[in-house]
Each structure stands twice: as structure tokens, then as C-alpha cells.
N, C-alpha and C positions, 0 to 999 in steps of 0.2 A: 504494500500500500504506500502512494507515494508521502512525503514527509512534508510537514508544516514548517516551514523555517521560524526562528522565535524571533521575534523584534525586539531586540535588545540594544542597549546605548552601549558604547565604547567603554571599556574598562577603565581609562583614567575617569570617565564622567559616572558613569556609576559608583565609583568610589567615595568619592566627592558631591555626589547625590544634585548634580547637576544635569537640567534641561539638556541633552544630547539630540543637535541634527541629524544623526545618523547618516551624513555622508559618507559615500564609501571612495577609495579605502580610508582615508581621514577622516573624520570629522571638522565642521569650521571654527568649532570652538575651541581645540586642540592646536589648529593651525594660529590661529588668530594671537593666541598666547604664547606662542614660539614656543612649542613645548612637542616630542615626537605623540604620535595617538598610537599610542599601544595595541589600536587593533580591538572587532571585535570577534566574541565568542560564536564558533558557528555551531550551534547545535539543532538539533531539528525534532521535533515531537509529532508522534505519529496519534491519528485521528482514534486507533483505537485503547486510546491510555486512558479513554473515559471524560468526565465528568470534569479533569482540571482541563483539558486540552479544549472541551467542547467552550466552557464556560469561560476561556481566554481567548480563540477566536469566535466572534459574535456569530459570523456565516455560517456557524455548524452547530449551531445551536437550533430547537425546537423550532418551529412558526409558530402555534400558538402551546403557550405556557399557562400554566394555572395562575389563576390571581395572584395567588400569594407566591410564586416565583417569580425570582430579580429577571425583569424585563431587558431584554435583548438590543444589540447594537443598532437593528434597523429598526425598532420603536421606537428606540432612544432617540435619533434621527431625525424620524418622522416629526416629533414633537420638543426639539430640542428647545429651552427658553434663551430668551437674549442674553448677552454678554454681563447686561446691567443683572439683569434677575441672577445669574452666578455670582460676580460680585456679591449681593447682596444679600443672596441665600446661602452661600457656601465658602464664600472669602478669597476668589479666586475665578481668573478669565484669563483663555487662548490670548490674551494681548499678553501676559506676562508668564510667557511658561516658563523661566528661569524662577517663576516664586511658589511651582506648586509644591517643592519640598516644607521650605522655609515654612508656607502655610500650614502643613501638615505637624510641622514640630511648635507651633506657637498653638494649634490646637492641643498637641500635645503638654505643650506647658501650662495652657488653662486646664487642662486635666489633674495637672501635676499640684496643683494649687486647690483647685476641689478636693486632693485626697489628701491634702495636709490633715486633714480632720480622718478619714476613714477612707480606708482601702483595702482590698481583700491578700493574702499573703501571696506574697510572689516566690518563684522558685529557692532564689536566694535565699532567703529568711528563712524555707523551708530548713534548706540543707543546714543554714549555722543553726536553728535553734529545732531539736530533734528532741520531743517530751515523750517520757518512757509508755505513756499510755495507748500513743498510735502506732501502728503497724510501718515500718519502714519499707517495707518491697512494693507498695503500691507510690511510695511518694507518698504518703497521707502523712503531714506532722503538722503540729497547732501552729499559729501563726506566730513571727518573734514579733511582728505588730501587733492589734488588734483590734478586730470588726466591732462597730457598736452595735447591740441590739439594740432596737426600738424601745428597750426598757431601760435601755443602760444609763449613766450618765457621768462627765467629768473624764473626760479621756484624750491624749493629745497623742496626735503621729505624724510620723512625715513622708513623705513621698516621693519619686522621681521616678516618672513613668517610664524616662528611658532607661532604665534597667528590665522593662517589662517587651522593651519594643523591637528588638532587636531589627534595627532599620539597617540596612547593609549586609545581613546576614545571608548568605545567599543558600544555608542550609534550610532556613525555612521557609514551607512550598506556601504561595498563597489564597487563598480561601475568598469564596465570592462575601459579596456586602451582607448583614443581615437581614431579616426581611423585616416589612415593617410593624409586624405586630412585635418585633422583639426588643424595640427601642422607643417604641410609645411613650408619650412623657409622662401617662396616665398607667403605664402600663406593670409598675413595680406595689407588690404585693405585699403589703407589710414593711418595707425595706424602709430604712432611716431617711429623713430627708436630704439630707445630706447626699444620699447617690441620687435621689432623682433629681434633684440640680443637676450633677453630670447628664444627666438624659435632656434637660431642657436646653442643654448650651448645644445639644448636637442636631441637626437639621432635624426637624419635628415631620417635616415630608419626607418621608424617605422612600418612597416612589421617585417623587420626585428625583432624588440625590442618587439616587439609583441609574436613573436614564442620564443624568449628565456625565457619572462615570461610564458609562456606556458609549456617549457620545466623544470623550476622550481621547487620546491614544491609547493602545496598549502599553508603552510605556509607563503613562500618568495611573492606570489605572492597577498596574504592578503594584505600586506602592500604597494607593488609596488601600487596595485590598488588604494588603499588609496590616493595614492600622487597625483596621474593621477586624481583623484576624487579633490583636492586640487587644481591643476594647469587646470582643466576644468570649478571650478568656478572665477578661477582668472583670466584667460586670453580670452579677449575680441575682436571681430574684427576678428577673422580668416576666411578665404576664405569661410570652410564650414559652420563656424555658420552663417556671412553675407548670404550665400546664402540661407540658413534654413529659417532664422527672413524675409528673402524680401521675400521669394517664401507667408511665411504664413498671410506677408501684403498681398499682392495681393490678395491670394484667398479667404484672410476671412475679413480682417478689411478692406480694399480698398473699399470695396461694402459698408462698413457703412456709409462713405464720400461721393459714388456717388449716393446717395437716388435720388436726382431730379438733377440727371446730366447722360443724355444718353452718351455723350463723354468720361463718366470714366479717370474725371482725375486723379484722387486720386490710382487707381486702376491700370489703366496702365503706363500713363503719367511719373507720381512720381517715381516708382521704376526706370525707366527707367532715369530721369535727376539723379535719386543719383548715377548714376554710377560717374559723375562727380561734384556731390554737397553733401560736408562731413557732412553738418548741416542736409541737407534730409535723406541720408543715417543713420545716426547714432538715428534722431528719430524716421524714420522706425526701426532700431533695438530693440529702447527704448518703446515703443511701444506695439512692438511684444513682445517682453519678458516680458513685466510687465502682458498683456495679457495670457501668455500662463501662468507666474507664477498663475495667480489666476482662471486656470481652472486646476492647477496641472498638467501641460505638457500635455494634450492631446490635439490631433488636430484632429474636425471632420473634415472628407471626404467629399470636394465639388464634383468631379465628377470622383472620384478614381475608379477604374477598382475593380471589384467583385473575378473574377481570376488570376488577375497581381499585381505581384509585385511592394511596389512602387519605386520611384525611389530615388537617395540617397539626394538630397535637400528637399526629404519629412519626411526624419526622422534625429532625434538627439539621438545620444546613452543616453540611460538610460534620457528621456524626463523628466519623473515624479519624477528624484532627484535632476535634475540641480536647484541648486539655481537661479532660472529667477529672483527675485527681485532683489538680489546682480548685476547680470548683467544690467537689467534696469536703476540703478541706477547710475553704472559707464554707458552707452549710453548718458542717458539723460545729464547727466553733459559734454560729447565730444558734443552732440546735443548743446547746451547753448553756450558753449565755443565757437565754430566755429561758431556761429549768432552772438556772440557778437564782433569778428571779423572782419564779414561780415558785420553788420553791425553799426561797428567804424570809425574814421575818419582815422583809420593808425595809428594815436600816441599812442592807449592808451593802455596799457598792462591789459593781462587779468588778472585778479585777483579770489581768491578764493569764494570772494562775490557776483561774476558775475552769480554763478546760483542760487542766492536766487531774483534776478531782474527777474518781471516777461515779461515775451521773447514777450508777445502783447505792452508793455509799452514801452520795447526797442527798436521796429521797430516801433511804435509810430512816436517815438522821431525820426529816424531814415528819414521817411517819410515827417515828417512836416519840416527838416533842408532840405531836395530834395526840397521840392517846396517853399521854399524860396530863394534858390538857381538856379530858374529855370531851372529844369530838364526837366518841362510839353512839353516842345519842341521835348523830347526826349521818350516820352507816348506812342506815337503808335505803334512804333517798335522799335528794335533794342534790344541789349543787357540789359537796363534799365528793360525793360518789362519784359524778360526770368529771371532776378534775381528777380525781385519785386515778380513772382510766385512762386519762390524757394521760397522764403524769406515767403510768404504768406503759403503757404505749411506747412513750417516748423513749423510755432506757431499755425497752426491748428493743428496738430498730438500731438505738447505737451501741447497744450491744451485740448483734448483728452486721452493722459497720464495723467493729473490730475482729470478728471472730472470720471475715470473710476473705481473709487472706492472713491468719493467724494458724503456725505451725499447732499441731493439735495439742501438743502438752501446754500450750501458752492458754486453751480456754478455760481450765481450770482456774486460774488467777482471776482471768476478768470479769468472773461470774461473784468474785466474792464479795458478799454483803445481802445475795441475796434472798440466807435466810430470815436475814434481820427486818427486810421488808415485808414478807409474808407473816413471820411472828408476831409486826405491830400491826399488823391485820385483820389476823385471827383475834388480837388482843382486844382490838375495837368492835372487832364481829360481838365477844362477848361469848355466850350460850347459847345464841339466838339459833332456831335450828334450821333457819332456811341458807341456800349455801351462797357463794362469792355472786355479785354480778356481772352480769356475761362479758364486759370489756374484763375483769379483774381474773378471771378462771382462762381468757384466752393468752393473758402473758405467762401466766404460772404454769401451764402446759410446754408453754415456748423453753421458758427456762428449765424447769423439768426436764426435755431430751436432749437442751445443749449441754446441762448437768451432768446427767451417767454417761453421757459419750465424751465431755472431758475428762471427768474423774477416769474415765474406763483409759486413758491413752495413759496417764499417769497411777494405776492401781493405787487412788484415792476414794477416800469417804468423799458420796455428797455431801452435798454445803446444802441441802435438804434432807432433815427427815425423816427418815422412811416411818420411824416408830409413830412420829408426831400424827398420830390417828385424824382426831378432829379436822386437823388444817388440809388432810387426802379428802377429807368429806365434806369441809365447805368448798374443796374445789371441783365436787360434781361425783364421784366416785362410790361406789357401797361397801364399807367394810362393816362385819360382822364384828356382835362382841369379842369373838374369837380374833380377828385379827384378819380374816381371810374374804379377799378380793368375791366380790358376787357381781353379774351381770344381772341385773333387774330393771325391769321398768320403775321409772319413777317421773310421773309427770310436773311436778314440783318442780325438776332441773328441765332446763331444756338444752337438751345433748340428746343427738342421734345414738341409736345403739352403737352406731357404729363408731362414733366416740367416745363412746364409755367403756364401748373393749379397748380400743388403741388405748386412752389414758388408762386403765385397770392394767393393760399390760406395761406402761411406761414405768408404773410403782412399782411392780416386778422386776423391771431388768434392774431401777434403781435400787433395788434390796439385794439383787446380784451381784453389781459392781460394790456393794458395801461389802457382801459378802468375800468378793476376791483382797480388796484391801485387809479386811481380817486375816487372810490367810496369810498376805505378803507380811505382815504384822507378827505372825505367828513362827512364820519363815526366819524371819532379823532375826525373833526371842532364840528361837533356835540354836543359829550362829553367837547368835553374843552368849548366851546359857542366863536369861536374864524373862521373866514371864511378861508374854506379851503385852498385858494392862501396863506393864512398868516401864514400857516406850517411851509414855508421856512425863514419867516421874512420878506417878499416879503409885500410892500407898493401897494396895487391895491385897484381899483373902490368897492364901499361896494357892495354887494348883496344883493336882497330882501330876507325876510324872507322864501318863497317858494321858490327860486333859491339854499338858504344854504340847508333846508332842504331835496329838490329834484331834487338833479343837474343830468343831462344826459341824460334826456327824449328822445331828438330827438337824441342824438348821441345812444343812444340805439337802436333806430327803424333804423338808417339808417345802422349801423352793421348789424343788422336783415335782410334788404336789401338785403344787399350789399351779403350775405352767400346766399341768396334765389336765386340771379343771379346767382355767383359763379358755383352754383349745376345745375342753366337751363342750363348751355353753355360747363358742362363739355365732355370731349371724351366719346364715347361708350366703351374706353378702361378700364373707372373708374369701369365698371359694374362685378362683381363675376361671374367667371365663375362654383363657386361651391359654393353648399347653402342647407343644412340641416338644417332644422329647429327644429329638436328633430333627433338629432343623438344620438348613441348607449352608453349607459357607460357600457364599459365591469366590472366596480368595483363597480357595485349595479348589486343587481339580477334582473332577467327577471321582475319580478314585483313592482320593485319599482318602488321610483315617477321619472319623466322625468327631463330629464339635463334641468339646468335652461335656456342655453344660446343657438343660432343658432349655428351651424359650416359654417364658411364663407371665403374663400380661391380665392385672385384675380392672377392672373396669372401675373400682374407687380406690383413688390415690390414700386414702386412709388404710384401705385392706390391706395393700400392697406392702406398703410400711409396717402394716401390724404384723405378717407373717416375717418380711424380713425380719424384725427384731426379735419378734419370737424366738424363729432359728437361733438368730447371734446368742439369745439367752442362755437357749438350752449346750449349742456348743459351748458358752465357759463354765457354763454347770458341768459338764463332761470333763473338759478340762482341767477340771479344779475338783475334782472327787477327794476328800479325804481317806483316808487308809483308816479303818478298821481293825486294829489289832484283834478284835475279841472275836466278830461275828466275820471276818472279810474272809477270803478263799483261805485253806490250810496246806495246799499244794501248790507246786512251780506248775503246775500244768493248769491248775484253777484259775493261778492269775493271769499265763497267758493267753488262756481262751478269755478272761475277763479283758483284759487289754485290744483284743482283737474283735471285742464285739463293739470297745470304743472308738473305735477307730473305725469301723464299718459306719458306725451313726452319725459319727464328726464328719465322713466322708457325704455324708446324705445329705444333713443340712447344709454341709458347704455347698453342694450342686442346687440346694435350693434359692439358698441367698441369690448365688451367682445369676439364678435363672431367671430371677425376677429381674436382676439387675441388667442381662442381655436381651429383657424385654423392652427394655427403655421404656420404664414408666415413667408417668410426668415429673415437672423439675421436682416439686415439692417432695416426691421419696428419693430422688436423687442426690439433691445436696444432705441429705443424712444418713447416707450406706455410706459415706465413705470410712468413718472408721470400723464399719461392718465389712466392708472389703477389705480394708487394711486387718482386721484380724480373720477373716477367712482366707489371705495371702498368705500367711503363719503357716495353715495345716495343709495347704497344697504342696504339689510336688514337681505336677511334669512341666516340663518348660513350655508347653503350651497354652497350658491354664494360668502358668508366671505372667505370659504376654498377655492373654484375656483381662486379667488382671488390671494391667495396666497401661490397656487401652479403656477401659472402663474408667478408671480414677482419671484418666487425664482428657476424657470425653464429660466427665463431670467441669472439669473447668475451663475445658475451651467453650462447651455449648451454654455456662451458668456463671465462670467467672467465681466459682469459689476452690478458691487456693487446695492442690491435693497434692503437690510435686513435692511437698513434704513426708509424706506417706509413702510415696514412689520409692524416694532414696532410701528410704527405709527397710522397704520391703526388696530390694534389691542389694540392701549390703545384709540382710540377715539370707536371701539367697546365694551369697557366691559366699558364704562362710566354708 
């Protein structure tokens, strides 16, 4: 295909950000100053490199474009305004094209002067100030300046855009104008005043501003772009982006929150209160953006039309170059600021330090000062309870902002403080025997599975628990006096059955994973010759010799139990509607050997998750059998046929896990098998099932963007042992 030559200025005038004649071989400006012209760059870009090539020559761009796409060079044209109307709308006319830089750096310095007061962090500031609470592989770190929220007050910063602008950089590619619903001067959401002045000092038509770079040079419009590129990573909160980041909570990360909640709070509920709660709104932005930064702006299609067009809050200009983490970063610190606001007692001024507190600790604290102050009066409704959700909402999502590119031993840490929230909960609940409100029962599920599945990568106790009966049963759940999980209707709560299994199993794995830390606990006493209680320093009753060495016999059999019930009483909805047991691999030939694993696909993303975890259960109950001195096999031949029946059944549930998981169920059971893969990676063997393995975990994060290359390396240096 033939090639587009680039129209580019001479290398000295491009250096020097000087109006270039583009005479060939010299230029006259070059000449005229007695100086050699270095010559320009011959490069040539071919018409099929897409979207940047079409959108820099005009003639190969659409005929007709949708409204809200930046308008093409022969409309521009068509309706170009006079010399005076540029002057005087945009600061600049063809009579003086030696001034269109200069004009673009003096708009730059009225920028530079707007952000004296507020501006969002720029890369720089990322790297020198690096607070231990954000994840470093995404670029997420709190800003060394900082953002006001609309609550804040008393705060001074300083600015210089050109460290933001990199004007002369020829590494970075330029991005069309944006459009005009994104620089509205009406068009910022809660944001301080302060940036919507930036949005009123810049052309309020931008249709308009649009067609006169159009009607430009490509030269002039090189650099215009550039700046637009500049001021699309820096400015945050505008109507269109807001409504981009909420539409792609909804459709894609809302569902990861409502795993065992048919009511979708998270999903519909939540976008809907941030129209009037700035701490929701801003970590649904922060969120979304850090998300979308780490699948590189793209956004799969949940139920997009095949033949339609979509519609303009489902796209972002140039998705795949917007700096999302830059963005994320300034969210999340508006998200922090306004919860610590919210909730403060009034007096205390925010301060720069306030986003390195972590936002569970702060509502903590926040929670336990309410039911000291008797709030429990005010529990059951009213305005108390709609914030407590907000409030509970909030530090779920940015606890999900961290955990989303967080190595899996690091989510244990981040989760801590969260029993102290639920225990001043229950505190204010009282006796009262009706259970949590549906916003408050759907984060404490959330946290619930990120719970056992961190504890589980570090063989730790939850930071929930399990004993604490009441607080499982104001969260929707039925336990008996006895202690033991039942499936029951109860019209009182409203949870699907098929909620009440998922959470009734979720209490289960978490009594698991407590159980395995016992034993690792029990393992140390061992080695050191010291009983287990006395890890902590803890003064208790001595133990017999068989007690130290084989603690948890009965609490092992009655887990074992209690999973075997679990599975009698579950719905017929838990059952696969789809089940290959030797499905096809189109990437071995006709006669190779057979896929090691079933293909298993349940029609609710809730089942799907239940049985996985299930399995994961029963495998580390298998796993983790205590020895029996008194009643276990009395023969070398007992035990090996005992060892060999375990190993038959660890091999079953692993093909189970796997099968659901080569089903490709939707995102929401996907982003939480990964530490379910990562410990069924453990009990495989053939190098076959090693690669299934780990095209599985790293199809998790290309197609969801949550971090699994952790797990990878892991599970490949405990395989070339």
C-alpha cells in the first residue's frame, strides 16, 4: 500500500518550536539566519496504522462522523470563521504563524497559574514521593502535592505545567482534540472550583476550536494536539469522563462485588447514591481507571449490539493512550479526602497524610466513636444507615483498588481493621434480631472472600471471626445452636438461595483456612518443643504429648461434615448446565493426547464460584489430615492405600476446579480462582496441565487487568524444584 509522507518542519525549527516553510531542501528560515538547515526527516506512515494516521490526514478520514466526533478537515473548511473570530476566540491567526507556539505556552502559563492552588499529581511527584499504602507496579502512588476536595480547606501548591507537557518530545504520539462534552465549563461534577476556572479560560466552543485546528496545517495542528493530549491527562472529573468510568463500573466491575448478592448493590445501587456521595463517586472513578489502565484502555463488550453503534459514555477518545494511572491516582486521593471528611468530627483539617491512612482503619475508628456515643438507636433507619452504606461502599472499592495489582501475601495486610468495623456494628445492631441492611451485608461478603483467600496465600487466621456466631447471622446466614451452617428459607432476609449457599459456604472455607493456620501453628510448637497456644506468649493449660503433636482430629472430621451437608442441601441451580468431559483442543492435532481437564460452564456466576470453592475446601481438608495415633491405619500397607485414595480425590477436585475455570465463566468467578489455581498448580504434575495452568492465570489478567504474574512465578519456581 502506497505510503503517506509526514509533513514535518526541519529539524533545527522543530527544535526551537519554530513556524517552519518547509522549503525543500532548505528551508527560508534557516537560510535567512545564515545558519546550515539540517534537513528534514523522511518518514512515511502507511494508511493502515489506523486511527492516528487517518485522524492526521483529514482526506482519509470518514464523510460523515457522528456528532460527537472531532469534525474533519473539509468541514473545517467549509465553514472556516475569519481571521478576527480566531484572534479573538483562540489567540491566534495565519497572519502570524511564527506565534502559534508562543501562544500555546502562554496558555500554558495561564494554566500554570490556575494550578498554583490545585492540581492533580504528575508523574514526577509520583516517583519522588512513593507512600507505602499504594501498589507500585501500576504507577499508583499519593500525590507529593495535593488535590482539594470540595470539603477541604486551607491548602497551598505550586505548579509548572511544563513538567507535564513534554513539548519537543518526539517520543510522545499525538492524540486528537477532546470532544466537547468533555470540557464543558458546566460540565465538572462535584470538582472544586478552582479547576472549573481552568475549563472556562479554555474555548467554551469546542466544535468550534475543533474545525479551526482542522483548518490549520498539519504542522500547527501536531502541536495543538499535543497540548489537548497534556490537558486530557491532567484534568479530572469532567461530565464525560465521570460518565465513561461509572457506565464501565456498572457493566464490568459492579458484577465482581455482586458475586453472592442477587440485589446488585454494588452494581446498580452505588453508581446511583454517587450521584450525591463525592467519596463513592470519585472511587468508582479511581477504580475504573486504574482498571482500565492495566488492561490498556480496552473495554470488553457486555451486551453491545453486533450492528450499532455504541453510544458516547461507551467510548473515550484515544482509550489506549490516556494515562489511567495518572488519573486513578488523582480519584483515589478526592476518594480518601472526602471519607476523611465524612468521616471526621468537623474540626479537623485534611491534610496531605490523610491518604496514606488506611480508609478501613479510618471508618474503624469512625464507627466505634458512633456506638459509644449511642447512635444504635438510630440503626435501623434513617439517614445513619444510608451513610454507614456509602461509607461501607467506599473502602470496599478502595480496597479493591489496592488488592488489584497487589502480590497475594500483601492482601492480608490491607484488609486489616476490618474486624473492628463489623464488631462496632454488630455493637450498635444490639440484640435486635433482624439482620444487616442490604448495602451493609453486600461489603461484608466482599470482604469475607478477599479475607480467606489472603489469609489462605499467607497460612493466616482471618481478621474475621469465624466463632463470632451472631455477626454470620446478622449478615444473612443460618446457624444453628449447635454451631452448624443450614440452608433454609427465610423470608425476613432477602438473599437468593443461591446466596445463602455461596455465603454459608464462604464461612466454611473461612473456618478452613483458620483451621490450616492452627496446624502451621502447631507445626512451629513442634520444631521449637514449645505448645502451640504459647506462640503468642499466651500463659494456658499444658497439653499432652498426643494433643501437641496431633491437635484437630475432631475439628477436622467435623469440617468434613459440615462441606458433606453443605453439598446435600445445595439448589439444583448449583448443577452445570454444560459439561465436556474431553473437549476439543483446536492447538494439538487430530491425534494427539486428550485435554487434560473437563469443560464445565454453570449458567449463574454465583454456582460457578460456589462449587469452585467448594472443591478448593475440601482439597486443603485433604491436604491437611491430621494423623491419628490411636484410631489411624496400624499397617505400612493401610497407610499406603490411605495415601493413595488421597491422592485419587485431590486429583478429582483438581480437574474440577480446572474445568470450570476452562469454561470461562464470567469475570466475577474469575478474578477469585486465582488463588484456587494457584493452589491446584501445587498438586499437578504433567507439564501440560503446568501450561493450562498458566494460561489460565495470565488470561485472568490480560482479559480483567487483575494482577496474577505473581502467582505465575511462583508456581513455576516451586515446579523446576
Amino acid at each position: 500500500m502506497p505510503g503517506v509522507p509526514s509533513n514535518k518542519a526541519c529539524e533545527r525549527c522543530k527544535k526551537r518550536h519554530l513556524k517552519c516553510d518547509e522549503t525543500r531542501p532548505h528551508c527560508q528560515r534557516c537560510t535567512t539566519a545564515g545558519v546550515d538547515c539540517p534537513g528534514y526527516v523522511q518518514t512515511r506512515k502507511f494508511i493502515d496504522q489506523g486511527a492516528t494516521v487517518r485522524r492526521r490526514y483529514a482526506p482519509y478520514q470518514e464523510k460523515h462522523a457522528k456528532p460527537s466526533a472531532p469534525i474533519n478537515a473539509d468541514q473545517g473548511s467549509e465553514h472556516a470563521p475569519s481571521q478576527a473570530q480566531h484572534e479573538g476566540q483562540v489567540g491566534m491567526t495565519q497572519e502570524r504563524p511564527g506565534q502559534d507556539l508562543i501562544d500555546i505556552r502562554k496558555g500554558a502559563s495561564t494554566f500554570s497559574f490556575q494550578l498554583e492552588e490545585i492540581r492533580p499529581a504528575s508523574r514526577t511527584d509520583m516517583q519522588m514521593a512513593q507512600p507505602p499504602g499504594l501498589p507500585s507496579q501500576s504507577g499508583i502512588t499519593a500525590p507529593a502535592a495535593q488535590l482539594r476536595s470540595p470539603n477541604a480547606t486551607g491548602a497551598h501548591y505550586g505548579s509548572d505545567l511544563t513538567r507535564f507537557s513534554g513539548f519537543g518530545d518526539s517520543g510522545r504520539s499525538p492524540r486528537s482534540p477532546m470532544q466537547s462534552s468533555e470540557v464543558s465549563p458546566h460540565a465538572t461534577l462535584g470538582l472544586p472550583s478552582t479547576l472549573e476556572n481552568i475549563h472556562n479560560n479554555l474555548p467554551t466552543d469546542l466544535p468550534h476550536y475543533q474545525r479551526l485546528l482542522s483548518s490549520e496545517s498539519l504542522s500547527q495542528r501536531s502541536e495543538k494536539e499535543e497540548f489537548q493530549e497534556i490537558f486530557s491527562d491532567l484534568v479530572t472529573g469532567t461530565e464525560h469522563e465521570i460518565a465513561f468510568l461509572t457506565r464501565h463500573f456498572a457493566e464490568i466491575l459492579g458484577p465482581w462485588l455482586d458475586l453472592s448478592d442477587a440485589g446488585k448493590f454494588f452494581s446498580v445501587y452505588v453508581p446511583i447514591r454517587a450521584l450525591n456521595c463525592s467519596s463513592l463517586k470519585y472511587s468508582i472513578a479511581a477504580l475504573a481507571a486504574k482498571q482500565l489502565g492495566r488492561v490498556k484502555g480496552s473495554k470488553s463488550s457486555i451486551g453491545g449490539g453486533i450492528y450499532t453503534s455504541p453510544s458516547s459514555t461507551e467510548l473515550y477518545p484515544n482509550s489506549g493512550q490516556v494515562d489511567w494511572f495518572l488519573k486513578a491516582a488523582n480519584y483515589y486521593y478526592l476518594a480518601v479526602s472526602d471519607l476523611t471528611t465524612s468521616t471526621s468530627d468537623g474540626y479537623s483539617i485534611l491534610s496531605t497524610s490523610s491518604v496514606l491512612n488506611s480508609p478501613i482503619e479510618m471508618v474503624a475508628r469512625w464507627l466505634n466513636t458512633q456506638a459509644t456515643q449511642g447512635t444504635s438507636q438510630n440503626f435501623d433507619d434513617g439517614p445513619f444507615i444510608r451513610k454507614t452504606e456509602e461509607i461501607l461502599a467506599t473502602i470496599t472499592l478502595l480496597s479493591l483498588f489496592k488488592l488489584l495489582d497487589a502480590k497475594g501475601e500483601e492482601w492480608h495486610a490491607y484488609l486489616t481493621g476490618i474486624r473492628s468495623v463489623f464488631d462496632a456494628l454488630l455493637q450498635m445492631k444490639q440484640m435486635q434480631s433482624i439482620s444487616f441492611p442490604h448495602g451493609i451485608r453486600a461489603s461484608f461478603w466482599n470482604f469475607v472472600r478477599q479475607d480467606y483467600l489472603g489469609a489462605y496465600y499467607i497460612r493466616s487466621a482471618t481478621h474475621l471471626d469465624t466463632t463470632n456466631l451472631p455477626l454470620w447471622r446478622a449478615a444473612g446466614i443460618s446457624i444453628d445452636d449447635q454451631g452448624k451452617f443450614q440452608i433454609i428459607e427465610d423470608w425476613s432476609i432477602n438473599l437468593s438461595r443461591e446466596d445463602k449457599t455461596f455465603n454459608g459456604l464462604s464461612w466454611l472455607v473461612s473456618k478452613v483456612v483458620n483451621f490450616l493456620a492452627k496446624s502451621k501453628q502447631s507445626q512451629i510448637a513442634q520444631w521449637t518443643g514449645s505448645p502451640p497456644d504459647n506462640l503468642s506468649g499466651a500463659q494456658d493449660v499444658p497439653v499432652s504429648p498426643i494433643q501437641q503433636a496431633y491437635p484437630g482430629t475432631n475439628t477436622w472430621l467435623d469440617l468434613c461434615f459440615e462441606f458433606q451437608t453443605w453439598f446435600e442441601g445445595v439448589p439444583e441451580t448449583v448443577r452445570p448446565c454444560v459439561r465436556i468431559e474431553h473437549p476439543r483442543d483446536v492447538s494439538r492435532p487430530p491425534n494427539g493426547s486428550q485435554f487434560p481437564f473437563p469443560e464445565v460452564f454453570h449458567s449463574l456466576a454465583t454456582c460457578a464460584a460456589a462449587m469452585q470453592h467448594y472443591h478448593f475446601g475440601r482439597i486443603a481438608l485433604l491436604l491437611n489430615r491430621p494423623q491419628d495415633v490411636i484410631s489411624g491405619p496400624s499397617t505400612a500397607f493401610d497407610r499406603l492405600q490411605s495415601y493413595r485414595e488421597v491422592t485419587k480425590e485431590v486429583e478429582y477436585r483438581c480437574r474440577e476446579v480446572c474445568g470450570i475455570a476452562v469454561g470461562r465463566p464470567q469475570g466475577e468467578v474469575r478474578v477469585y480462582m486465582i488463588p484456587l489455581l494457584f493452589a491446584v498448580g501445587q498438586c499437578l504434575e504433567s507439564a501440560d496441565e503446568h501450561q493450562i495452568i498458566v494460561d489460565l492465570l495470565r488470561g485472568v489478567e490480560a482479559d480483567l487487568g487483575w494482577a496474577t504474574e505473581y502467582a505465575v512465578e511462583k508456581l513455576q519456581s516451586s515446579w523446576n524444584r
